[in-house]
C-alpha positions as CSV (number, residue, x, y, z in Angstrom):
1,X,-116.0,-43.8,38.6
2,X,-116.3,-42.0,41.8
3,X,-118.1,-44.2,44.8
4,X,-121.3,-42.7,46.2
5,X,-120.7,-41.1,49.6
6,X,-122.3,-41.7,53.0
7,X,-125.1,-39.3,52.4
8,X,-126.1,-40.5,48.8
9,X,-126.5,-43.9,50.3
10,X,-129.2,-43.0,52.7
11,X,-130.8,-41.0,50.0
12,X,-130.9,-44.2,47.7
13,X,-131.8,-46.1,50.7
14,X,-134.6,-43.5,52.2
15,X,-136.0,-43.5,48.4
16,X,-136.6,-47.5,48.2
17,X,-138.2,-47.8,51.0
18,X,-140.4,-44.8,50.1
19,X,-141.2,-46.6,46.9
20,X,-141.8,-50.2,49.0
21,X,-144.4,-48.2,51.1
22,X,-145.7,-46.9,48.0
23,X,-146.1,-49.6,46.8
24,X,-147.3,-51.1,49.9
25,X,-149.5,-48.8,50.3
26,X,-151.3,-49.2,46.3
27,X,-151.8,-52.4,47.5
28,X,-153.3,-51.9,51.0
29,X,-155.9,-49.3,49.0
30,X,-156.3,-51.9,45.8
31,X,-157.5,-54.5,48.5
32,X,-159.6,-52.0,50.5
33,X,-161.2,-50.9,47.5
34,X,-162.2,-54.2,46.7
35,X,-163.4,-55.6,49.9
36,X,-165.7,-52.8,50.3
37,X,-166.8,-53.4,46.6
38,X,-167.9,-56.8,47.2
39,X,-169.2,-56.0,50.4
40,X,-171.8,-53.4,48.8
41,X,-172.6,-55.7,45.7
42,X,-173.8,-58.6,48.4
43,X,-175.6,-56.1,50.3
44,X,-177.1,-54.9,47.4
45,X,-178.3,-58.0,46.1
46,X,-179.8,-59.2,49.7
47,X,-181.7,-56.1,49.8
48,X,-183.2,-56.7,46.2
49,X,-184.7,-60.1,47.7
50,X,-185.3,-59.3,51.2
51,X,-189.2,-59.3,51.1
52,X,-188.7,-62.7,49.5
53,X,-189.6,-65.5,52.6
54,X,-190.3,-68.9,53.2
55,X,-193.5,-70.5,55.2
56,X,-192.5,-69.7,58.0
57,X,-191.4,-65.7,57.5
58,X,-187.6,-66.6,57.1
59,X,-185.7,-64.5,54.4
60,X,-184.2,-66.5,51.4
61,X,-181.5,-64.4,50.6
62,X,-178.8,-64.2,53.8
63,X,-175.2,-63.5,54.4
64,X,-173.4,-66.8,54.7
65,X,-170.1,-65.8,55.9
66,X,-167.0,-65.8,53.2
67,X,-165.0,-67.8,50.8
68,X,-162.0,-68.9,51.3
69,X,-158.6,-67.3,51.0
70,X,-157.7,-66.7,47.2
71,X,-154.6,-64.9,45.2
72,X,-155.5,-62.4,42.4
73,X,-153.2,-61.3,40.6
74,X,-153.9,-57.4,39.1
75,X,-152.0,-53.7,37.9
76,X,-151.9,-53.2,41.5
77,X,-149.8,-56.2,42.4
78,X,-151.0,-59.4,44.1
79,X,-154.1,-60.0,46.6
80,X,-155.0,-61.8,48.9
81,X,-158.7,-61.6,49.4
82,X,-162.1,-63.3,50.9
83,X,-165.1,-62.7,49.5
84,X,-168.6,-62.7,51.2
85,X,-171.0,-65.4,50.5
86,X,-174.8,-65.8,49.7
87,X,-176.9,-67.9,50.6
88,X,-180.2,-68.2,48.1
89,X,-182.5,-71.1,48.8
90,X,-185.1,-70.0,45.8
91,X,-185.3,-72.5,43.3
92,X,-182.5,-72.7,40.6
93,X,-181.4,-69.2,41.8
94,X,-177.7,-68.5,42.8
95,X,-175.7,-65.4,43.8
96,X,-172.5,-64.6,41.3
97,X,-170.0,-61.8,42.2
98,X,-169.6,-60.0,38.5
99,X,-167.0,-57.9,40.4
100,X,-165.1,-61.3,41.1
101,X,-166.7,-64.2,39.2
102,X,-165.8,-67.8,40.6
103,X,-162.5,-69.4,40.4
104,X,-160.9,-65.7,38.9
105,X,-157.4,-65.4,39.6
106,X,-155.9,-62.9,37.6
107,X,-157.1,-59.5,36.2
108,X,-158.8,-59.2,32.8
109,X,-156.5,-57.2,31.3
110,X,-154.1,-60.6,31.8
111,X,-156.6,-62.4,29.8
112,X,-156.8,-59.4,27.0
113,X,-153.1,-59.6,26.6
114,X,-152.3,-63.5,26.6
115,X,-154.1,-63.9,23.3
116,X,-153.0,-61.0,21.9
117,X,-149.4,-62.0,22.4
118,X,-149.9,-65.3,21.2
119,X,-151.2,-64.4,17.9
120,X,-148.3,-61.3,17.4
121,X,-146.0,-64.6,17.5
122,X,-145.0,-64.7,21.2
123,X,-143.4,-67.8,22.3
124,X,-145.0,-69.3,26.0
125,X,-141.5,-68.8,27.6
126,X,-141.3,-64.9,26.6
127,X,-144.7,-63.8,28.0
128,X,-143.5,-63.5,31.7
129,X,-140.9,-60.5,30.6
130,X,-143.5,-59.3,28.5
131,X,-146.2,-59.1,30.3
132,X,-144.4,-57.1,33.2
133,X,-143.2,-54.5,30.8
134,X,-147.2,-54.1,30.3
135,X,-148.6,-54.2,33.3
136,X,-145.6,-54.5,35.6
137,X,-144.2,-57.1,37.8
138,X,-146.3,-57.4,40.4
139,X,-149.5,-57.4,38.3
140,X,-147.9,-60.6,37.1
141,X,-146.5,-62.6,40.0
142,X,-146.8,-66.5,39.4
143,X,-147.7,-66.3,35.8
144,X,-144.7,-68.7,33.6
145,X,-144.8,-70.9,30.8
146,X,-146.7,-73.4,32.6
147,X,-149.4,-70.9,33.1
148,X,-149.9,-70.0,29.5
149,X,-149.7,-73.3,28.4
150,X,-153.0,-74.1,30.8
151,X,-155.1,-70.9,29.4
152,X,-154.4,-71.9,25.9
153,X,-155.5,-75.5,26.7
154,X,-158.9,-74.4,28.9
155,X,-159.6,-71.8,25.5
156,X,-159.4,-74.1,22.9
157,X,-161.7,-76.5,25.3
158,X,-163.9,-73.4,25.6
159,X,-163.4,-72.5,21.6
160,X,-164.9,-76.5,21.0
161,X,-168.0,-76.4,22.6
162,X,-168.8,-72.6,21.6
163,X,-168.6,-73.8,17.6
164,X,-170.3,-76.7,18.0
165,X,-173.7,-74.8,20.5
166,X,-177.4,-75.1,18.9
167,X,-178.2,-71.9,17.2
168,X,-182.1,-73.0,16.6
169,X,-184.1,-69.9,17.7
170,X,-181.1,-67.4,17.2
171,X,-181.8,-64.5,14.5
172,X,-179.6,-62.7,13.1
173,X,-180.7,-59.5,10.4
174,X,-177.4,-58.3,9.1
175,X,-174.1,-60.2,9.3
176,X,-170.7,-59.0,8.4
177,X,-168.3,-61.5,7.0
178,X,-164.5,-61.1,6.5
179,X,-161.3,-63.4,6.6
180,X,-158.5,-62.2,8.8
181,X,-154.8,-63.4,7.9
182,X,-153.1,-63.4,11.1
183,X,-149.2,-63.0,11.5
184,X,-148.3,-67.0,11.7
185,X,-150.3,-68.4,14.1
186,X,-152.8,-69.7,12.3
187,X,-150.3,-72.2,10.7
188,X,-147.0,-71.8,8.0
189,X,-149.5,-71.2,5.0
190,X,-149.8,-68.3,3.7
191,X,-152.9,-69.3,2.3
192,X,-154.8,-70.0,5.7
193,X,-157.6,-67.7,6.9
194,X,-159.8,-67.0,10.0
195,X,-163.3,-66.6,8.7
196,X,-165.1,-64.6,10.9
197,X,-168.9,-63.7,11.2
198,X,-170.4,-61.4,13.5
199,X,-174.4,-61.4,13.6
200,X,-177.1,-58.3,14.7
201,X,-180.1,-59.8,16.7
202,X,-183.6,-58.2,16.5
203,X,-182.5,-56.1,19.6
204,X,-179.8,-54.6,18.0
205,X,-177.3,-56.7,19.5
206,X,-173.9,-57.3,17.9
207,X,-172.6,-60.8,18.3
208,X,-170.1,-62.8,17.2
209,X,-171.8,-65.9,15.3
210,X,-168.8,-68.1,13.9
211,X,-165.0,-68.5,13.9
212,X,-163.8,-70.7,11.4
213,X,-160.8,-72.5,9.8
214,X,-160.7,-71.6,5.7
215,X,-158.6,-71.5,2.8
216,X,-158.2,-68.3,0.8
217,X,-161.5,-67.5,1.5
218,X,-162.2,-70.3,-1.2
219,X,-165.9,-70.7,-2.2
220,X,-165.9,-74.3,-0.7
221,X,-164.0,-73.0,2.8
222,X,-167.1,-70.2,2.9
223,X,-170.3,-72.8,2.3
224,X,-168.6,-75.2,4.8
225,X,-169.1,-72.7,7.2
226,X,-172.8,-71.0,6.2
227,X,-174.1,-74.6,5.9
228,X,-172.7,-75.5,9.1
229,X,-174.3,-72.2,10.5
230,X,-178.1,-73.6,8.8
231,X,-177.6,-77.0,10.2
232,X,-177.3,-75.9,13.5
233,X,-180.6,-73.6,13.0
234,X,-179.6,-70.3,12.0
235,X,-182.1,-68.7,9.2
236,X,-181.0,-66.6,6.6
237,X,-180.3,-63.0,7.6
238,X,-181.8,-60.2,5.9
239,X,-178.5,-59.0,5.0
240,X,-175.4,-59.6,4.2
241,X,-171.9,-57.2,4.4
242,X,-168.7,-58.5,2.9
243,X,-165.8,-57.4,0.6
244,X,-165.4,-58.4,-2.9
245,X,-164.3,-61.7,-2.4
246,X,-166.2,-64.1,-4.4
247,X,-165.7,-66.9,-2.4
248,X,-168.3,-65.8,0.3
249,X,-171.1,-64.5,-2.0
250,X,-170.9,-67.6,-4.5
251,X,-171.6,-69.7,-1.4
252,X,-173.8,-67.4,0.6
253,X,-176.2,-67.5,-2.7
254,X,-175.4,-71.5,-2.4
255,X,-177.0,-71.5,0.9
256,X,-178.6,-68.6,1.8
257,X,-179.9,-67.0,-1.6
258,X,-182.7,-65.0,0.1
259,X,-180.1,-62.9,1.5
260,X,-179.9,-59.4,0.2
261,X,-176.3,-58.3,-0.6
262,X,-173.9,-55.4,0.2
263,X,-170.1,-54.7,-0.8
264,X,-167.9,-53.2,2.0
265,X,-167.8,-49.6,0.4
266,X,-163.9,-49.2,1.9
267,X,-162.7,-52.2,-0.2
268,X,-164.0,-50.8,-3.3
269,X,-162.8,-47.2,-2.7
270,X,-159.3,-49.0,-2.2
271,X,-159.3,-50.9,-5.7
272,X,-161.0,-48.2,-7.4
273,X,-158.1,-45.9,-6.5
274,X,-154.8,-48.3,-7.4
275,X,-156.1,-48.0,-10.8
276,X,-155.6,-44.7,-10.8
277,X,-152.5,-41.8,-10.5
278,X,-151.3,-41.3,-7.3
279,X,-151.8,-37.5,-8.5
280,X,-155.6,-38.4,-9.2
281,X,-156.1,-40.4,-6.1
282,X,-157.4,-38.1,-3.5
283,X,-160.1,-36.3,-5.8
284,X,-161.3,-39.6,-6.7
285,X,-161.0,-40.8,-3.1
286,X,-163.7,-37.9,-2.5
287,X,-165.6,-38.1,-5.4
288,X,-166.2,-41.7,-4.1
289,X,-167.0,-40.6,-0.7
290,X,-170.0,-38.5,-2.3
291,X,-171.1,-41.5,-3.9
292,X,-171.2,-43.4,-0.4
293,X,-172.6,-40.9,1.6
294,X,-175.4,-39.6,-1.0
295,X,-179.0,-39.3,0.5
296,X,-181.0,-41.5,-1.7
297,X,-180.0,-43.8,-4.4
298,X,-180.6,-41.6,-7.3
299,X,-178.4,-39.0,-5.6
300,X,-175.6,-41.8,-5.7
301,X,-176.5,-42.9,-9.1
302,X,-175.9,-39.1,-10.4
303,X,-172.6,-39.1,-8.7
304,X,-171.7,-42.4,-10.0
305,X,-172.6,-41.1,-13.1
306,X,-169.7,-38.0,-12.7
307,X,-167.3,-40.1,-11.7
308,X,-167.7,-42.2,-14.7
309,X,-167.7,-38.8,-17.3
310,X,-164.3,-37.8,-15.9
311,X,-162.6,-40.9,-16.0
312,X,-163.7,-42.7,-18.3
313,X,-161.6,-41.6,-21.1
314,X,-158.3,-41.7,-19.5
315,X,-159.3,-44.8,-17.0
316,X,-161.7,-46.6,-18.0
317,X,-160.3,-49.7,-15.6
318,X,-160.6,-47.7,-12.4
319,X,-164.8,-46.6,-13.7
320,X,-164.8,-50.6,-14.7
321,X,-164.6,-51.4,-11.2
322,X,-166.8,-49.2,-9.5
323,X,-170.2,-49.5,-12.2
324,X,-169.6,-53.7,-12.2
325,X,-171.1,-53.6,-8.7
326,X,-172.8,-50.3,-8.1
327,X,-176.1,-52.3,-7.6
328,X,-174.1,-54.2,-4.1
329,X,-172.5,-51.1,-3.5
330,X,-176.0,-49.2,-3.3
331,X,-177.8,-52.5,-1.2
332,X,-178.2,-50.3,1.9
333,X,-180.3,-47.3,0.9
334,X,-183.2,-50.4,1.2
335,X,-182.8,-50.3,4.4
336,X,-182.8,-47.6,7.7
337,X,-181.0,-44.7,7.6
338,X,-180.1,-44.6,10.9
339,X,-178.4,-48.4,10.1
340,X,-176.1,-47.1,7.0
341,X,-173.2,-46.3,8.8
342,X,-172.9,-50.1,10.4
343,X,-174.1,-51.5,6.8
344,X,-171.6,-49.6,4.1
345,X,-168.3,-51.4,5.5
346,X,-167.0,-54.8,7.3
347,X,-165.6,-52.8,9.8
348,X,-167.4,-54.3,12.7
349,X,-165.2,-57.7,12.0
350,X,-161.9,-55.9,11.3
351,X,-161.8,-53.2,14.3
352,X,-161.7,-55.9,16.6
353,X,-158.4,-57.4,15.1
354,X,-156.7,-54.6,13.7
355,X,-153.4,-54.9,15.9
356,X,-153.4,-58.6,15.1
357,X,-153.7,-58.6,11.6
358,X,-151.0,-60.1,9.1
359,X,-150.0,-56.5,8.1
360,X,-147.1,-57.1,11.3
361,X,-143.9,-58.5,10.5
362,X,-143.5,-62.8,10.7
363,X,-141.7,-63.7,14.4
364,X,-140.1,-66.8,14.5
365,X,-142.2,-69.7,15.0
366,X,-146.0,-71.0,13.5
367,X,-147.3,-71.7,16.4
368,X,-150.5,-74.6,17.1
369,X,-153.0,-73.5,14.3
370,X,-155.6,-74.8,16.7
371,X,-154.4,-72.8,19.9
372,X,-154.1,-69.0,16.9
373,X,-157.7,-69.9,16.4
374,X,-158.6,-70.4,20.2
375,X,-157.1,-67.0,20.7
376,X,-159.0,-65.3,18.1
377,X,-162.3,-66.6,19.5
378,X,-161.2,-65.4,22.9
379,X,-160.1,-61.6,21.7
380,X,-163.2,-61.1,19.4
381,X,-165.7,-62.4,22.8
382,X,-163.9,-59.9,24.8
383,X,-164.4,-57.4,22.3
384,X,-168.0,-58.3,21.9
385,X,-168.4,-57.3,25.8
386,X,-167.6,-53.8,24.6
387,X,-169.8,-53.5,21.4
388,X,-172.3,-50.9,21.3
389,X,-175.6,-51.8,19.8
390,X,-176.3,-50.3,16.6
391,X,-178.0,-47.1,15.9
392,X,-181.7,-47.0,16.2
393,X,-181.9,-50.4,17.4
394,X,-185.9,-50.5,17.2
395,X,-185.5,-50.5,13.9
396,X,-184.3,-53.6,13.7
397,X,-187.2,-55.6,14.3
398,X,-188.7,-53.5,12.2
399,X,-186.4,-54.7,9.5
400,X,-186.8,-58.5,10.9
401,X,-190.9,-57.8,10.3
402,X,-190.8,-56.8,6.5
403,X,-190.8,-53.7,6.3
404,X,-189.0,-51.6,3.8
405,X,-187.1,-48.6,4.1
406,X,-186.8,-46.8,0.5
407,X,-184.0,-44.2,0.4
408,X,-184.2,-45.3,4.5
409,X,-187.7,-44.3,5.2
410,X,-190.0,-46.5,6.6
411,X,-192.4,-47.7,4.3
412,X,-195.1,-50.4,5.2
413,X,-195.0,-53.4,3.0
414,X,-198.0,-53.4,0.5
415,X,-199.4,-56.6,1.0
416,X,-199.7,-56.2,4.2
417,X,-203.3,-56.4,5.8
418,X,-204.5,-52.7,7.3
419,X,-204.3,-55.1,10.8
420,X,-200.4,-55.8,10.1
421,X,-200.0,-52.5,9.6
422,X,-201.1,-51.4,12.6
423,X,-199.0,-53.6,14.6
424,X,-195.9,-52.6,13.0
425,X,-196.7,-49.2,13.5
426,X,-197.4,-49.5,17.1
427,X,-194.0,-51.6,17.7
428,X,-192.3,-48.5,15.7
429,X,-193.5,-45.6,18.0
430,X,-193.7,-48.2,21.5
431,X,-189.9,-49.1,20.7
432,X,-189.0,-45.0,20.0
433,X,-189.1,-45.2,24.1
434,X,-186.9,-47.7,24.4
């Protein structure tokens, strides 16, 4: 192999140091960036409270200098930065950065990836080389094995006292349920699941209401949970979304039987289907589509109806399936139209997890079952963060107040008193604003 010449060498040479200055100067601009950033949110906030004063005229809210000194690690590479201080001398007020909360020290998309890693099977020693392919080695200076091990203590501390909080004076309307099968860290049993809940409030809020430990989604894993759920305070919902597994719905009518009941429509579609031809498979597929996405429930039962005349001679397995629970599978035309699209399928549990599931190949290694669980309670919060209420979210309370939607048109319950009425009306057309 021929040895580089004189020339080439100051070319190689001129080109790292062009890429130390570049990176240099990512940095320099990363920590400008961010200075002026904080800057502008505490001058923001002082100028919120500045007619705010004490007896004698003084303001409140004032500049108190800066923090100390601290190290963030981020994509751009390692900061050092100060951040201004607040003083606030109202009562039981106090001035947090959201741009860069107390104690940070590395960038969220760190804390996105750690559990994510975990649960595909990582061990703590591999995350280091990992993580810089992701984000690059400077966005990960400092962070080892020892680091990991400290998040995945704090997060099962955290995961602890969030299962164990007081729900008493939470509501929520519609809940999805599912049980996600991770890859192996949630233990060597194949038979180990992560029952997860995820709640809408009367504002139309999604949030995540329980993480649990279960057992094939066994009857007895499922009422340990709701009942733990309605000793803590949580009423019934109005609704309830799962899949077919009878485990939840045998113990949500156990402890919750108020609850009105809906079958996750993409489940269905799926066992409907592998009893039929592959050849047959995507007529069906939209035949079954039309049933979903009818207008009104007798549209849905007339396509039911044709999908039962064609195969029911040939498959009468595949129809079987369908007609055993078209009543579940038609729950949600009771309700708001605007709401069907959230109500027809559990896909506001599964999104969340879906490059996590146990459809990824086993790595070496099961892992703390404690520590899998920790990390699934930390992705799906994150997650939450970025949930989008659901459609229409007036309508919600609406649905929290009685009131029935036929076919998904609002319809004021008959007993109601002409006063009732009234009020329900008036929170339907004041909420249209919000």
């Amino acid at each position: 192999m021929n040895k580089p010449t004189t020339d080439e060498l100051k070319v190689e040479q001129t080109h790292s140091k062009t890429y130390e200055t570049l990176e240099e100067v990512v940095r320099a601009g990363a920590k400008k960036m961010l200075r002026a950033a904080l800057e502008a949110e505490v001058e923001g906030y002082i100028q919120t409270h500045q007619g705010e004063r004490d007896k004698k005229g003084h303001a409140l809210v004032v500049r108190n200098g800066h923090s100390q000194e601290r190290t963030i690690h981020c994509g751009a590479g390692t900061l050092k930065v100060k951040a201004p201080r607040i003083h606030d001398q109202r009562v039981d007020q106090r001035f947090t950065s959201k741009i860069l909360p107390p104690y940070l020290r590395r960038s969220p998309r760190l804390e996105t990836a750690v559990p994510v890693l975990y649960l595909r099977g990582l061990s703590t020693g591999d995350f280091q080389p990992a993580l810089s392919a992701l984000l690059g080695e400077e966005a990960v200076a400092g962070f080892s094995a020892s680091t990991v091990t400290r998040l995945l203590t704090i997060w099962q501390e955290e995961y602890r006292g969030w299962r164990k909080r007081s729900l008493a004076g939470k509501r929520y309307i519609y809940i999805w349920a599912d049980g996600l099968y991770f890859n192996v860290r949630l233990g060597d049993d194949g038979r180990s699941a992560c029952l997860v809940i995820i709640g809408v409030t009367p504002e139309g809020r999604k949030e995540v209401v329980t993480i649990e430990d279960g057992y094939r989604e066994s009857t007895a894993s499922w009422a340990t949970v709701l009942r733990d759920l309605k000793r803590r305070g949580l009423p019934a919902p109005k609704l309830a979304v799962a899949d077919g597994a009878l485990g939840f719905w045998a113990a949500l009518r156990q402890v919750y039987p108020e609850a009105d009941e809906q079958r996750c429509w993409v489940h269905k579609m799926g066992n409907v289907l592998d009893k039929l031809p592959k050849r047959l498979q995507p007529r069906a597929k939209a035949q079954l589509r039309e049933i979903m996405r009818a207008p009104t429930r007798q549209a849905a039962l007339e396509e039911i109806d044709r999908f039962a005349a064609e195969f029911q001679a040939k498959y009468p397995k595949a129809v079987e399936t369908l007609t055993k629970d078209q009543d579940t599978l038609l729950t949600f035309f009771n309700y708001p139209a605007a709401h069907w699209i959230h109500l027809r399928t559990t896909n506001a549990v599964e999104s969340p997890f879906a490059t996590v599931k146990q459809r990824m190949k086993k790595t070496r290694g099961a892992g703390s079952r404690d520590a899998g669980l920790a990390m699934a309670f930390k992705l799906l919060l994150q997650a939450e963060e970025r949930w989008r209420r659901v459609n229409s979210p007036h309508l919600v309370a609406l649905v929290q107040a009685g009131v029935k939607f036929p076919d998904g048109e609002t319809k004021v319950l008959p007993d109601m008193s002409a006063q009732d009425s009234s009020e329900v009306v008036n929170v339907h057309e004041d909420a249209a604003f919000v």
